[in-house]
DOSEMAR-374443 format. One line per 3 residues: number of its first residue (from 1); for each residue x negated, y, z negated of C-alpha. Coordinates in Angstrom, 3 decimals. Layout:
BEGIN
NUM) X/Y/Z  ...
! end
This chain:
BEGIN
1) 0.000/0.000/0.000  -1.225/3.279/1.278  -2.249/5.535/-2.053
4) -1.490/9.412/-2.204  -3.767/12.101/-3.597  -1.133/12.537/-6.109
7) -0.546/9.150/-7.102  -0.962/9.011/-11.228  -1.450/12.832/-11.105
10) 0.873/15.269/-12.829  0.998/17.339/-9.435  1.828/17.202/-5.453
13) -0.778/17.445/-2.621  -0.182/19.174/0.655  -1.979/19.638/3.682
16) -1.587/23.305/5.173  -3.070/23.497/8.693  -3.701/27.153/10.391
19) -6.069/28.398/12.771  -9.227/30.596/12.454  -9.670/30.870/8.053
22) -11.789/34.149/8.080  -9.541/36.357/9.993  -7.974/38.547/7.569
25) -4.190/37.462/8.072  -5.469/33.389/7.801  -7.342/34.509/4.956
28) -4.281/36.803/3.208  -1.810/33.520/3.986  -4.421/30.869/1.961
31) -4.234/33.606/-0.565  -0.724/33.676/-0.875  -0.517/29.838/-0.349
34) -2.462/29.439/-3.617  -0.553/31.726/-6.008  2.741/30.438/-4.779
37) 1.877/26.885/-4.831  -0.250/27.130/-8.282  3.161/27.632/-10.345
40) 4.775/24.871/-8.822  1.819/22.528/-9.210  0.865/22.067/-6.296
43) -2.355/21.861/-5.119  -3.644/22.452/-0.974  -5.960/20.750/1.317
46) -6.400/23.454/3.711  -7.526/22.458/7.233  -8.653/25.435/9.564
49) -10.686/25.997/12.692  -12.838/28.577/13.508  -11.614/29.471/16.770
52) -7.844/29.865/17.446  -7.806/27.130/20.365  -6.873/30.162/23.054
55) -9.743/28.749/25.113  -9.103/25.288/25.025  -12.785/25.107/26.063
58) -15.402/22.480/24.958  -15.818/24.521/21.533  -12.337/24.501/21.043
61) -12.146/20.672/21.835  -14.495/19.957/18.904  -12.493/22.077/16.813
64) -9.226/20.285/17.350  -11.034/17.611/15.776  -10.243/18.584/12.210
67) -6.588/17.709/12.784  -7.679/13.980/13.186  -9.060/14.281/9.733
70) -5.664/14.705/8.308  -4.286/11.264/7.122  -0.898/12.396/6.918
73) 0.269/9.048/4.707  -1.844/10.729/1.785  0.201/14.235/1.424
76) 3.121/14.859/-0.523  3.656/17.222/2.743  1.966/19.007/5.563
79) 1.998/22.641/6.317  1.436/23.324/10.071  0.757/27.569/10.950
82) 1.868/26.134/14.170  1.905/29.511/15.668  -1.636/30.193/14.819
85) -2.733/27.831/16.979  -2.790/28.288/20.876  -2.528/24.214/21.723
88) 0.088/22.548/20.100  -1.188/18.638/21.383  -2.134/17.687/18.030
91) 0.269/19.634/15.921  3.173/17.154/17.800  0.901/13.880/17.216
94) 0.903/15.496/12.971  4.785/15.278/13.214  5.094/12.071/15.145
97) 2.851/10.345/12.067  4.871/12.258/9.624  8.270/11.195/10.613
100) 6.733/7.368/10.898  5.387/7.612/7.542  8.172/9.465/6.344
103) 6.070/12.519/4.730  8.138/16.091/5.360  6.115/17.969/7.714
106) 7.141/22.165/8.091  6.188/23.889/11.265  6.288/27.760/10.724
109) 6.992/30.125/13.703  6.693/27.750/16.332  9.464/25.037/17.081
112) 8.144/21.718/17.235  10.966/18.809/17.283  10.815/16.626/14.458
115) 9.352/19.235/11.555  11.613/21.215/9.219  11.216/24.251/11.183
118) 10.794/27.700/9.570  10.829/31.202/11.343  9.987/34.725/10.218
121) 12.584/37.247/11.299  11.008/39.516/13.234  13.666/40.640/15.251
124) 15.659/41.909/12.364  12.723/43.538/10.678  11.607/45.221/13.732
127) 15.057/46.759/14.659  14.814/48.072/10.572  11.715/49.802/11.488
130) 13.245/51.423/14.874  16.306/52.235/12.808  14.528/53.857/10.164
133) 12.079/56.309/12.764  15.395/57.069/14.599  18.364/56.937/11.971
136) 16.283/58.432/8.878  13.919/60.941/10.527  15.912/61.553/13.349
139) 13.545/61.255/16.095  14.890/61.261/19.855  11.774/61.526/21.881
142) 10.298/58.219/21.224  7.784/56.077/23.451  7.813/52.460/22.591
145) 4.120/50.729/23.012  4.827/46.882/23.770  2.424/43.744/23.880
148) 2.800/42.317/27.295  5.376/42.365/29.995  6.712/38.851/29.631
151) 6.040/38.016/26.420  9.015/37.063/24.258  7.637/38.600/21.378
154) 7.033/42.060/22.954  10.210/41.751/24.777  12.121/41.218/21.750
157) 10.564/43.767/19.998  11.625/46.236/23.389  15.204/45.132/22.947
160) 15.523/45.861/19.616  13.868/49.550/20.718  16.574/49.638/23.389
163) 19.606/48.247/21.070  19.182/51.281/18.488  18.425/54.297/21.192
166) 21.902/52.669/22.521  23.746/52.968/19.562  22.605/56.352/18.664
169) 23.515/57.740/21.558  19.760/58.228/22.888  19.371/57.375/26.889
172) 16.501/54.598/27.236  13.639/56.108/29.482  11.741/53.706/30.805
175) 8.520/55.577/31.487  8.488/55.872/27.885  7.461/52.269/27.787
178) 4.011/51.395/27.385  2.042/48.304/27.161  -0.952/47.621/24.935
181) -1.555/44.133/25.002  -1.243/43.727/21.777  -4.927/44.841/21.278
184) -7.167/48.316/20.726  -8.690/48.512/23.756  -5.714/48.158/26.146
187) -3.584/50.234/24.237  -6.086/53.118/24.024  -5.615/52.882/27.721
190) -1.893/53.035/27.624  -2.415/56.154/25.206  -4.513/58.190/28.049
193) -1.817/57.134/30.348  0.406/58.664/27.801  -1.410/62.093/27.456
196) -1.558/62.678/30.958  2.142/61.726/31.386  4.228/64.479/33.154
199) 6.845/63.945/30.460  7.046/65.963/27.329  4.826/64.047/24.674
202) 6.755/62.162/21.841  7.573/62.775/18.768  7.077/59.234/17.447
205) 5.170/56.120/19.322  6.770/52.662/17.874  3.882/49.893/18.016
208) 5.244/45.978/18.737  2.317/45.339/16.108  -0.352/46.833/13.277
211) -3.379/45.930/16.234  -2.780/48.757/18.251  -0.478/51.290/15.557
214) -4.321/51.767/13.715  -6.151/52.583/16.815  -3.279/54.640/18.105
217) -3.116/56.976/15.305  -6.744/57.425/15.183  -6.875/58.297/19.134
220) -4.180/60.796/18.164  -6.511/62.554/15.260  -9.465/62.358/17.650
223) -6.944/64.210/19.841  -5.967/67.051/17.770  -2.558/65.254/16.818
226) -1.641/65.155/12.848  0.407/62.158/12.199  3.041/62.042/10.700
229) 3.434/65.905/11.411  2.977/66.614/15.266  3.613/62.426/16.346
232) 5.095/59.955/13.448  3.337/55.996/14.359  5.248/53.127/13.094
235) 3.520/49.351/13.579  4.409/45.832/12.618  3.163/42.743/10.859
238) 1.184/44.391/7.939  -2.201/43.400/8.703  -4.760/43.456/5.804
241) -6.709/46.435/7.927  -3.333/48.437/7.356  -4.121/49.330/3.592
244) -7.221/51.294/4.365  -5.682/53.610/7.346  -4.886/57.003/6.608
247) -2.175/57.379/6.587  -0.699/54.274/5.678  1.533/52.613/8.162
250) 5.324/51.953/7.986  5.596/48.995/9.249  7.276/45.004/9.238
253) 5.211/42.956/6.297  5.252/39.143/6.963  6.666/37.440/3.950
256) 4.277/34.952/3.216  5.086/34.607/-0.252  8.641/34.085/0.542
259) 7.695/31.162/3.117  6.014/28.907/0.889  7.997/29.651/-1.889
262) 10.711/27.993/0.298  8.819/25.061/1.365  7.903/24.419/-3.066
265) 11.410/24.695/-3.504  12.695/22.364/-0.220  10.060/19.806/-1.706
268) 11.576/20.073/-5.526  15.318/19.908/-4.170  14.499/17.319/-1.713
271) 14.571/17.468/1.652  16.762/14.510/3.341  19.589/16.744/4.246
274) 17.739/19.511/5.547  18.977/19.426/9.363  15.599/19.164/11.613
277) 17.602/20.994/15.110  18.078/23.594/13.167  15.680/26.975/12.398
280) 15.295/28.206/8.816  15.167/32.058/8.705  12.422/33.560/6.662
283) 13.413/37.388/5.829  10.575/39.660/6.661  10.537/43.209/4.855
286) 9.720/46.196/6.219  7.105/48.623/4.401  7.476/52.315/4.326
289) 4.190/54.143/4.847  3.534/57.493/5.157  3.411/57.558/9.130
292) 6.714/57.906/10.101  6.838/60.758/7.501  8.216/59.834/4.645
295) 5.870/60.945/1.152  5.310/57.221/0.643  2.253/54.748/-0.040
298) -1.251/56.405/-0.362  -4.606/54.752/1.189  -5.883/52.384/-1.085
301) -9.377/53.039/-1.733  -10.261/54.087/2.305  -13.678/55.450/1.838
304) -14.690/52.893/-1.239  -13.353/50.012/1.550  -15.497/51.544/4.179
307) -18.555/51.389/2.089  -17.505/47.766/1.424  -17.636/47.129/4.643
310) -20.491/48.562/5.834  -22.317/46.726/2.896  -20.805/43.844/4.097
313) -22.181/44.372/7.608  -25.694/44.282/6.423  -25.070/41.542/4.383
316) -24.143/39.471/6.940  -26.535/40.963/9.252  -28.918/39.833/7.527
319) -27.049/36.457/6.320  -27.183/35.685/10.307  -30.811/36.285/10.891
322) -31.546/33.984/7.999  -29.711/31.508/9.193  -31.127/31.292/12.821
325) -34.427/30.593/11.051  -32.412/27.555/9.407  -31.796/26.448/13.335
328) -35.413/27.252/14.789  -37.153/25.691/11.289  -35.408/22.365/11.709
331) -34.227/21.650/14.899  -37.442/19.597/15.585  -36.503/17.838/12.538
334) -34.770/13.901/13.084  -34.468/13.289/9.895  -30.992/13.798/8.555
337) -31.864/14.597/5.029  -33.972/17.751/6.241  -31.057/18.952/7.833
340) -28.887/18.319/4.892  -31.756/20.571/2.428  -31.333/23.273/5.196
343) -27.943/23.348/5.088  -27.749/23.573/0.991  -30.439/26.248/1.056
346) -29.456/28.472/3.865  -25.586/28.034/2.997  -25.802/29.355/-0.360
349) -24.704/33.052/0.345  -20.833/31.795/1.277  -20.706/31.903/-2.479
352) -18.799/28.036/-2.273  -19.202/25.999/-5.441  -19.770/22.407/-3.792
355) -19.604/21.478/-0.765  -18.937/17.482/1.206  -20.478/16.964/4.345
358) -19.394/13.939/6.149  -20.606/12.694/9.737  -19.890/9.545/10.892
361) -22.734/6.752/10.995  -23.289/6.213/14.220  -24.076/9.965/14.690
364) -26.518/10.220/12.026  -28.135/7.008/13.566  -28.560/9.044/17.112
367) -30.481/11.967/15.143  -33.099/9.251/13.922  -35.191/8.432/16.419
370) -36.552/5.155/15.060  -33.309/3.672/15.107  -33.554/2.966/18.893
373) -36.252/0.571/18.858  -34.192/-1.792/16.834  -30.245/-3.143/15.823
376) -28.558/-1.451/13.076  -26.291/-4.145/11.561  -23.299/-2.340/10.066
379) -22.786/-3.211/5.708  -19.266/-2.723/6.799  -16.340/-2.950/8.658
382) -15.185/-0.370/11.034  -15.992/3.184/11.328  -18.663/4.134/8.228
385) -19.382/7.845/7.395  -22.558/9.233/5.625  -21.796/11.845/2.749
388) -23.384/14.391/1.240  -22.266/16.260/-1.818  -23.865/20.025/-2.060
391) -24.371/21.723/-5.529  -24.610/25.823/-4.504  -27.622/27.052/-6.189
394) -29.010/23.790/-6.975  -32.736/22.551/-5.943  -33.044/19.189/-3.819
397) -29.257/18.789/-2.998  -31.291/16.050/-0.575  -30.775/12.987/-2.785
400) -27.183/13.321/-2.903  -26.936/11.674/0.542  -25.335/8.381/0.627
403) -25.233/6.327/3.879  -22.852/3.704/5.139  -19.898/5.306/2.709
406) -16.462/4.098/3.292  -12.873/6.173/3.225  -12.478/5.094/0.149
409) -15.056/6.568/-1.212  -14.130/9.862/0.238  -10.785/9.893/-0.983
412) -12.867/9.274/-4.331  -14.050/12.451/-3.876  -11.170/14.091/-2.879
415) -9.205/12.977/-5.733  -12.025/13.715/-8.286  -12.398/17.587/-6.650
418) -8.667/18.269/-6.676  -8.508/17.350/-10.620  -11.333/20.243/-10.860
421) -9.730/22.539/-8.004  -6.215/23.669/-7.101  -7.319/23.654/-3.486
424) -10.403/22.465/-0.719  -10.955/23.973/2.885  -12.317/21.407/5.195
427) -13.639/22.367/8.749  -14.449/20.243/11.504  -17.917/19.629/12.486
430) -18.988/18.749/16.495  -21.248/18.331/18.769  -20.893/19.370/22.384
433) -17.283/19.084/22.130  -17.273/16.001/20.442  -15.658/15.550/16.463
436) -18.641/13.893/14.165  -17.503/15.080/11.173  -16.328/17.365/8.200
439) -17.340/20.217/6.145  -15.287/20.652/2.366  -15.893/23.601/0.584
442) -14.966/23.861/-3.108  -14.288/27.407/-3.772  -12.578/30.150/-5.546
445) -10.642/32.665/-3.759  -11.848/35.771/-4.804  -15.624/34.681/-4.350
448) -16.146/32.388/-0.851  -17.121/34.656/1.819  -14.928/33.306/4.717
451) -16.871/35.621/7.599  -20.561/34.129/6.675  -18.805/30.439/6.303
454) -17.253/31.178/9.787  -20.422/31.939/10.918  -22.339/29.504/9.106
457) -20.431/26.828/10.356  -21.381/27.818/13.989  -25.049/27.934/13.319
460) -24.752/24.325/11.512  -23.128/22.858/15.016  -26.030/24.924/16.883
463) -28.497/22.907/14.407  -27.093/19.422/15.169  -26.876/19.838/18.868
466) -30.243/20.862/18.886  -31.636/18.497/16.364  -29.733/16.007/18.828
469) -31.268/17.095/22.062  -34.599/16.922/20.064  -34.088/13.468/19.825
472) -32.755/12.267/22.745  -35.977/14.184/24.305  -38.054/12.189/22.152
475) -36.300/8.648/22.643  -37.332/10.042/26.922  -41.179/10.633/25.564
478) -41.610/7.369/23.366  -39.500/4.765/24.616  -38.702/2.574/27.423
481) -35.152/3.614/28.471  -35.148/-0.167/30.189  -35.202/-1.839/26.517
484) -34.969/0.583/24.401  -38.613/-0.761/22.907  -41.782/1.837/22.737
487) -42.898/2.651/26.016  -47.190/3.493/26.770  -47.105/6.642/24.959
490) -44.635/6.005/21.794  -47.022/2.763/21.521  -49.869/4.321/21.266
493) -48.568/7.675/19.089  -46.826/4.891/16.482  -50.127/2.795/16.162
496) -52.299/5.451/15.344  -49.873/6.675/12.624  -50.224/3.136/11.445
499) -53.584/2.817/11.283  -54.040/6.268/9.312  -51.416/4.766/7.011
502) -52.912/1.570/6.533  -56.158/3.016/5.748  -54.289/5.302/3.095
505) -52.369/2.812/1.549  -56.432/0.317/1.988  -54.253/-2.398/4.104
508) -57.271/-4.933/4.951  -55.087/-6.356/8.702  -53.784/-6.023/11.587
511) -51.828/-7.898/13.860  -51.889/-7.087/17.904  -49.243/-10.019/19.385
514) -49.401/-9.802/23.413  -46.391/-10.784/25.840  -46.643/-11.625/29.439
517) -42.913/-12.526/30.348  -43.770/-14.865/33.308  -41.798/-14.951/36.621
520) -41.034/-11.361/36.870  -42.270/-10.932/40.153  -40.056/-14.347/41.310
523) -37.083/-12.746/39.882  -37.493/-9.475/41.604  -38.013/-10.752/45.447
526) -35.807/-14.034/45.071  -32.790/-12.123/43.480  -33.506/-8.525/43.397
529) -34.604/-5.691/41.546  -31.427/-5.059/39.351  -31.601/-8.674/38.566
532) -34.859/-8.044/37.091  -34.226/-5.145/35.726  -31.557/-7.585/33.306
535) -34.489/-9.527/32.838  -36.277/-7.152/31.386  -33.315/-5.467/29.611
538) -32.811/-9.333/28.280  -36.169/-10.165/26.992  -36.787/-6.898/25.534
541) -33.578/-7.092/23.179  -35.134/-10.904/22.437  -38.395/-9.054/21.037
544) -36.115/-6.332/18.615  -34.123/-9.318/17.367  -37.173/-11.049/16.330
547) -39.222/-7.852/14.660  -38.215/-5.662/12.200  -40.520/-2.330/10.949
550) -43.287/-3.541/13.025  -44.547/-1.639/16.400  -42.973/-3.324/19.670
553) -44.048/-1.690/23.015  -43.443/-2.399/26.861  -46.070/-0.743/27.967
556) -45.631/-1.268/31.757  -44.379/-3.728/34.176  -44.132/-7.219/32.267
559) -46.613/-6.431/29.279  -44.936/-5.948/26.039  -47.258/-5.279/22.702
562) -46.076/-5.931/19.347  -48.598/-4.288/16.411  -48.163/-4.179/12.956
565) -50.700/-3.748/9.711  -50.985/-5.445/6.034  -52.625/-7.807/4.306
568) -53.268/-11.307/5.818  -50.300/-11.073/8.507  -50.698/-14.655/9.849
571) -47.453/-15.895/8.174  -45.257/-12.889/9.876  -47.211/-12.852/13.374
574) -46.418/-16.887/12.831  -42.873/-16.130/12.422  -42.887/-13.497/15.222
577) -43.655/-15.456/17.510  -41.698/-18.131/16.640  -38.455/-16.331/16.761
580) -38.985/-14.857/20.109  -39.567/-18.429/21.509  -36.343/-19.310/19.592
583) -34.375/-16.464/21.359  -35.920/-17.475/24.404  -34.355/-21.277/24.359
586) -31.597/-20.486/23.318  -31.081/-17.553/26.134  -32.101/-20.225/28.384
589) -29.510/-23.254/26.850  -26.887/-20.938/27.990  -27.407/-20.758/31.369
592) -26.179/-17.450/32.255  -28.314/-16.604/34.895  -29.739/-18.237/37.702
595) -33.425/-18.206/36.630  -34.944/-18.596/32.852  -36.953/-16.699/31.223
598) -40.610/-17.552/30.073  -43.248/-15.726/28.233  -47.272/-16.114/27.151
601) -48.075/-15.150/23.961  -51.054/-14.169/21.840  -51.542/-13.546/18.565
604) -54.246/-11.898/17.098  -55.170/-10.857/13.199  -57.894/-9.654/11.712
607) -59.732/-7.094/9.594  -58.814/-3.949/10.667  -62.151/-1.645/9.270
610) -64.225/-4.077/11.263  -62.952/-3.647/14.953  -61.481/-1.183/17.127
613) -57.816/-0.586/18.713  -59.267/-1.493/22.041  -61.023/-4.736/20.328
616) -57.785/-5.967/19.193  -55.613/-5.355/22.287  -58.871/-7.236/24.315
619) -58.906/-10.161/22.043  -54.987/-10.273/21.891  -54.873/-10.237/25.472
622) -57.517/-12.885/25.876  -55.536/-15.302/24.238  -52.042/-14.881/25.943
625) -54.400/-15.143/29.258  -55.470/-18.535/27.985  -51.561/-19.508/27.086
628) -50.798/-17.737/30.548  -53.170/-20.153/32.181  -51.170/-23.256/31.137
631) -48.107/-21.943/32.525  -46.751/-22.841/35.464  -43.902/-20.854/37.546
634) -41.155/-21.615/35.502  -38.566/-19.115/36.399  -36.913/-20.804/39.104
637) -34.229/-23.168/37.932  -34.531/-25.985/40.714
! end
């Protein structure tokens, strides 16, 4: 039976999925999230993406991967900001699981069949706002600055403009209609449009949102306009940005509060009856600012949030260029545990208090570059992960890696976090496009710095693709992509690193073992080159089966060296050999091809102060010569 995070716990765990954490409306909704949900004991898994998926590019493919990470059967309920997010593919494939596993899923602002679907009412809001410029201040001469032709929001948003001219008796112009795109730049545009418009200049601009009411009032300053007093500005959607503009705007505040205080309340009352066709409203309220004209709602703290900011900008300014020593320092680096000390070092600034990363086995495995020269049996069943739990501020966070870790043992840690937290933020980490993992965060609100974990998190992916190319690159230099064994130069780099070892750690031996696979040549002319090729691919996987840390080389052709150091070897060169004539039989007792493969061998151990490199491989040769010798052409079959 599938086990919840709240199983045995005296609260409920939900997921809550939205797009893009360290903008400042993501960020203001986890805020609200948390309050709301901490008096009804509740505690969140959040799930975010950097990006908002408007791409739908390669990055934004490895982002979707977080959603994968959500195993729906383990939530009380999930929370999809399915309007944050420009695809919708996976947020369908959440609700689809849901509804099998019978968890309640909401989806808020965007309709997906299946969820309990919830709705903020901007329509009604909006036409408060146009009611308010025209009915309250009395306004007549009024240019309306919509999104984009088309879009349902902006066109809503124009109707509503339309509905209350209409009913006031004011004639709808439509040359007073502008479009800004929703955005500064665009509608700065639409503002010089505006000026040098033959019509008489307004006495109040409405804004379809917040994103282009700021930049709109301060072209007007920059233009010798006072607002409220020459033009009045009204926006929409309360962005955070909004409390620092001078004047403050009137405008429509999303009720986030109100939204998840419905969902608590659906999950305490139940939620059987709750008809899934149908759309529940959410009320948004409107906000009277001082822009339309009314003596209402001072700046808060403009000029101390401008030096904030600006502090901030250095900060992370800096933060970055830190950072992108973090990639340069160890993307030469293949070994995972470096990366995991750069991370915990360079990370620390986010202000987290732990962190879990978790990439899946098999990637970690591609990173290390001696893993290709041999067969990584797996200690377990299906897909394993390795984990790393981060400490911020503490030294060596290193030996907290442990490989070959099961989901078990991450919901473990899950389980153990949420009885110290009321919430976790997990991001998805990729490479080229590709989902290899998570990042967790264990935070508190008012410390994390989302913009440098935004950031962070891009550098990190930056780091692994690199340290990734790095070793592919390598596996090119040093091995033989044929059979994945050392090729000339990874032979001869990995035995002089062996030696120097050997004569560190005062090893007396060394053991050169020789190969001649015989027939090659045969193979190749009686049934071609690919054929041979197998051969070769064949009898190079029998050599990795049959060694294990030592050195094993094709160094060209049908010469393969095996070379390892210790004391007294002849026992393991004994055994050595012996398997690889093992594999070879029984290769051959199968019958899969029509040749069999046959191989000369020598072995050769001795003291290794006393003789050269080049002595050894001589005298090792030698002797699979002499085996060579007694061979006859034994490849063909008949």
């Amino acid at each position: 039976m599938i086990k919840k995070y709240s199983d045995g716990k005296p609260y409920k765990v939900i997921a809550f999925a939205l797009s893009n954490f360290s903008n400042d409306e993501q960020s203001l909704i986890m805020e609200n999230v948390v309050e709301v949900c901490r008096a009804h004991q509740i505690k969140v898994n959040f799930y975010s993406t950097i990006t908002d998926l408007f791409m739908n590019d390669v990055i934004d493919q490895g982002e979707r991967s977080i959603f994968k990470s959500i195993h729906v059967e383990k939530y009380d309920a999930v929370v999809l900001m399915s309007e944050s997010f420009k695809q919708d593919e996976e947020m369908h494939e959440l609700v689809r699981t849901a509804n099998e596993v019978g968890v309640p899923i909401f989806a808020v602002d965007k309709y997906l069949e299946g969820a309990i679907n919830l709705t903020f009412e901007y329509e009604r809001c909006f036409r408060e706002v146009v009611e308010h410029m025209v009915e309250h201040h009395g306004y007549k001469r009024i240019n309306f600055m919509g999104g984009m032709p088309g879009n349902s929001y902006s066109e809503v948003r124009l109707q509503a403009y339309k509905d209350v001219l209409e009913k006031n008796g004011i004639p709808f112009d439509e040359r007073r209609v502008y479009y800004g795109y929703f955005w500064e730049d665009p509608a700065i545009v639409a503002m010089e449009q505006m000026l040098n418009s033959p019509l008489q200049f307004p006495e109040a601009i409405i804004c379809a949102n917040d994103a282009m009411a700021l930049p709109i009032v301060n072209f007007l300053q920059k233009n010798g306009f006072r607002v409220p007093e020459d033009v009045a500005v009204s926006g929409f959607d309360g962005i955070d940005m909004e409390r620092y503009s001078v004047p403050r705007l009137t405008t429509g505040v999303v009720n986030n509060e109100r939204m998840i205080e419905l969902i608590c309340e659906m999950l305490e009352n139940g939620v059987e009856e709750i008809d899934r066709s149908q759309v529940i409203p959410i009320y948004s309220k409107m906000q009277i600012g001082h822009s339309c004209g009314c003596d209402s709602l001072n700046s808060e703290y403009g000029i101390t949030e401008l030096i904030r900011m600006r502090s901030e900008l250095h900060q992370l300014i800096k933060f970055q260029g830190d950072v992108q020593k973090m990639v340069s320092r160890y993307s030469t680096k293949t070994d995972f545990s470096e990366s995991i000390k750069a991370i915990a070092r360079y990370s620390s600034p986010v202000k987290y208090r732990e962190a879990m990363l978790v990439v899946e086995e098999d990637f970690v495995e591609n990173l290390q570059v001696e893993m290709y020269t041999r067969d990584v049996e797996k200690k377990h069943h299906g897909k394993t992960m390795t984990m790393a739990h981060i400490v911020n501020g503490e030294r060596d966070n290193g030996k907290g890696i442990k490989r070959n870790v099961s989901s078990e043992a991450i919901d473990e840690f899950i389980c153990d976090s949420l009885d110290r937290y009321d919430y976790m933020l997990h991001l998805p980490i990729h490479v080229k496009g590709v989902g290899v993992g998570i990042m967790s965060f264990l935070f508190y609100m008012e410390e994390m710095w989302f913009t440098a974990a935004s950031s962070f998190m891009t550098d990190m992916r930056n780091l692994f693709e690199l340290v990734m190319a790095q070793a592919q690159l390598m596996r090119v230099y040093l091995f033989d992509m044929l059979t994945g064994l050392y090729n000339r130069q990874g032979f001869y780099q990995k035995v002089d690193a062996a030696v120097k070892r050997a004569q560190e750690l005062d090893e007396t031996h060394m053991t050169v073992i020789s190969i001649d696979m015989d027939g090659l040549k045969m193979i190749n002319d009686t049934y071609g080159h690919n054929e041979g090729d197998a051969a070769l691919r064949n009898f190079g996987q029998m050599i990795k089966k049959s060694v294990d840390r030592e050195i094993a080389a094709r160094i060209g052709g049908d010469e393969f060296l095996i070379v390892f150091t210790g004391d007294y070897n002849y026992g393991r060169a004994a055994e050595i050999v012996a398997s690889i004539k093992k594999e070879i039989a029984a290769y051959n007792k199968l019958g899969i091809s029509p040749y069999e493969i046959h191989a000369s061998i020598g072995s050769y151990t001795d003291n290794i102060h006393t003789q050269s490199l080049d002595d050894f491989l001589s005298k090792a040769d030698k002797l699979m010569y002499e085996k060579k010798a007694q061979h006859k052409n034994f490849a063909r079959k008949d």
